[in-house]
N, C-alpha and C positions, 0 to 999 in steps of 0.2 A: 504494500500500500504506500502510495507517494505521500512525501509530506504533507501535500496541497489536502487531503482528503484526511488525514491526519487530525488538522486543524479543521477541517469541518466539522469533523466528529464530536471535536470538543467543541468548539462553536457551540453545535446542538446543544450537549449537554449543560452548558453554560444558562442556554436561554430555558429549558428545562426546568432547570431551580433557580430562576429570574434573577441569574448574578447579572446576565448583560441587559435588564433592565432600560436602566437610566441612557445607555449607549441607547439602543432602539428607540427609546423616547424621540433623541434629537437625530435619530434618522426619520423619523416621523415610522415608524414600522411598530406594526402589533407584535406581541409573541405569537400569533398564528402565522403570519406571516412573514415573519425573521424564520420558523419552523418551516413553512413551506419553501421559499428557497432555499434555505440552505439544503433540505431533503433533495430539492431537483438538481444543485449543484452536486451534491455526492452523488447520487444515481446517475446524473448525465455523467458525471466523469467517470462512470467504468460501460458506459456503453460506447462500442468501438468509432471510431471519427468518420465523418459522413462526406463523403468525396461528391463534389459540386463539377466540377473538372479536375481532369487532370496536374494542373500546376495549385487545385487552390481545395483544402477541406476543412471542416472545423467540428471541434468536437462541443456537443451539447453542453457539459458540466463546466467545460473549460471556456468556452467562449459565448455562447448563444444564451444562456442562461445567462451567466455575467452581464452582459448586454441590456438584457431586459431587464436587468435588476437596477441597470443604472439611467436606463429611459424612466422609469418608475421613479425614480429618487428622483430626477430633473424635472419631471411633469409636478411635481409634491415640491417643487422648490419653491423659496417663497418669492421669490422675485426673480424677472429677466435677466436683471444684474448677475444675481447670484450663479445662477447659470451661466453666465458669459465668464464671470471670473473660474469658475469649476472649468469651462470647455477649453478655458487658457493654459487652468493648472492642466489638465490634461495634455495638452501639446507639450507644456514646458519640461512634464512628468516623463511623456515618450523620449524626447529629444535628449534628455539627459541619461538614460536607459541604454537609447543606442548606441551611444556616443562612451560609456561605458562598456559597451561590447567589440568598440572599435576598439577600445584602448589596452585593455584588459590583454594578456596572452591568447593564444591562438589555440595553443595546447590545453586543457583541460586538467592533465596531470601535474601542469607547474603550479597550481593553486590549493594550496588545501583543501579545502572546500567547495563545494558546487556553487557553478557562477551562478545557478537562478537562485540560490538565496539570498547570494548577493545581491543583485538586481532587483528582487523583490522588494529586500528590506530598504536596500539604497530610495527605488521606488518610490517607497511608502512613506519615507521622508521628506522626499523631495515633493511631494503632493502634500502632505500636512501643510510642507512652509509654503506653499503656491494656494493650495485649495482655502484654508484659511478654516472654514466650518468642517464639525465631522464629518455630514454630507459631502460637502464638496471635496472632504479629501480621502473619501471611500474612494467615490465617483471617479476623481484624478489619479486613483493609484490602478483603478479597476482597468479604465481607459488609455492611460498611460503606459502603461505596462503592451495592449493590444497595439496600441499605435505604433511604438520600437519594435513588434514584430512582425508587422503588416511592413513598418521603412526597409529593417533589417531585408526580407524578401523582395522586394522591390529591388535593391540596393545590389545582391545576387544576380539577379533576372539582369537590369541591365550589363549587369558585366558578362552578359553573355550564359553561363551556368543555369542548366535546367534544374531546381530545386524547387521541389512544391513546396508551398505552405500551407502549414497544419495549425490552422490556428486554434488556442487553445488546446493545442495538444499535448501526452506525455509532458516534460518539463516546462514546458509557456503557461500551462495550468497553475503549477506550483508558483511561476511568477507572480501570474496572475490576481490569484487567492492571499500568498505574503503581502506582496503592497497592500492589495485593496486592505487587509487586518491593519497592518502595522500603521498605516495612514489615520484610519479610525480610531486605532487604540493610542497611539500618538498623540490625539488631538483630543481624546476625552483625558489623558493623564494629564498634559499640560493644562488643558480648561479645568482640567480640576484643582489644580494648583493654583491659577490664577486667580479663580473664584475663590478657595481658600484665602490667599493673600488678601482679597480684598474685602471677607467678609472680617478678617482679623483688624483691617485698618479701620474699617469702621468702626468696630468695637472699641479699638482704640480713642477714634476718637471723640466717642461720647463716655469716655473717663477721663478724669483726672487725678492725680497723686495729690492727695492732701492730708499733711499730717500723720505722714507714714503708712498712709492707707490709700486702697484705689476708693474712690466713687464717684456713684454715675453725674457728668457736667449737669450744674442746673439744679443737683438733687443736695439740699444744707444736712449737715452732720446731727 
């Protein structure tokens, strides 16, 4: 089982015992429906990739579903704006992705580690600090991630090199599925932290030290 399906799993069980709660909130998604994609996304990724032609296929779990998950979040967006900035972060998301797979080794055994995690998690940051909202930086890592492998193929093709694209396939899945998490998860630990920060300043500052003791401004001893 690929990582990519891995983290579904838990995914699921997460939303299960409503730990991912509050994230789903600010995707605008129910627990029925955080449960139902995620179900279609593990299902579609072990049914085999569905050839359209010969240079071009894509697999359900790994691409098709992801897709409509993120037309759904854009349609539910709350402004045009917001979706302009999301379909930005998404280019800016790809373009940084591919351009890491230019740079990166050619060989696969010079790297410790597999490059789609790397890619994924790279991804998934680089769509937090672009996308800005949790939405938008699911959306950015989901999309991001598809767009560096639709240029990447292109990219092939005109150098001549007959290589089909699979999108959403075997390892562009596991890309795919890293970003779009770590983008999300990213962006609720930092807002969480910001929001803490600033519930603390305000606390702050309806106290004052007086007399060796806090109390609340306004309020006499």
């Amino acid at each position: 089982m690929s990582v990519g399906l891995i983290l579904l799993a838990v995914v699921g069980i997460l939303i299960l015992f409503g730990v991912a709660q509050r994230v789903l909130d600010r995707l605008r998604l129910t627990d029925r429906q955080a449960l139902v994609f995620t179900a279609a996304l593990f299902i579609g990724g072990l049914i085999p990739d569905i050839r359209v032609t010969q240079a071009f296929s894509f697999n359900i779990g790994g691409a098709l579903i992801p897709l409509i998950l993120c037309v759904y979040l854009l349609v539910r967006a709350g402004s045009g704006k917001e979706v302009a900035r999301t379909l930005i972060a998404a280019a800016l998301t790809g373009v940084a992705i591919y351009y890491m797979g230019r740079l990166l080794p050619n060989e696969p055994e010079e790297m410790p580690f597999d490059f789609n995690y790397l890619y994924g998690l790279a991804g998934g940051a680089l769509a937090y600090l672009f996308g800005r909202s949790r939405r938008g930086a699911f959306v950015a890592g989901v999309l991001g991630a598809m767009i560096a492998d639709v240029w990447s193929a292109i990219d092939v093709w005109t150098s001549g090199v007959n290589q089909p694209l699979v999108l959403g396939g075997a390892g562009a899945a596991d890309v795919i599925v890293i970003s779009g998490l770590t983008a999300v998860l990213l962006a609720e630990l930092v807002g969480e932290i910001i929001e803490r920060m600033a519930r603390g300043r305000q606390r702050d500052e309806k106290r004052v030290f007086d007399g060796g003791d806090f109390r609340e401004r306004g309020r006499s001893k």
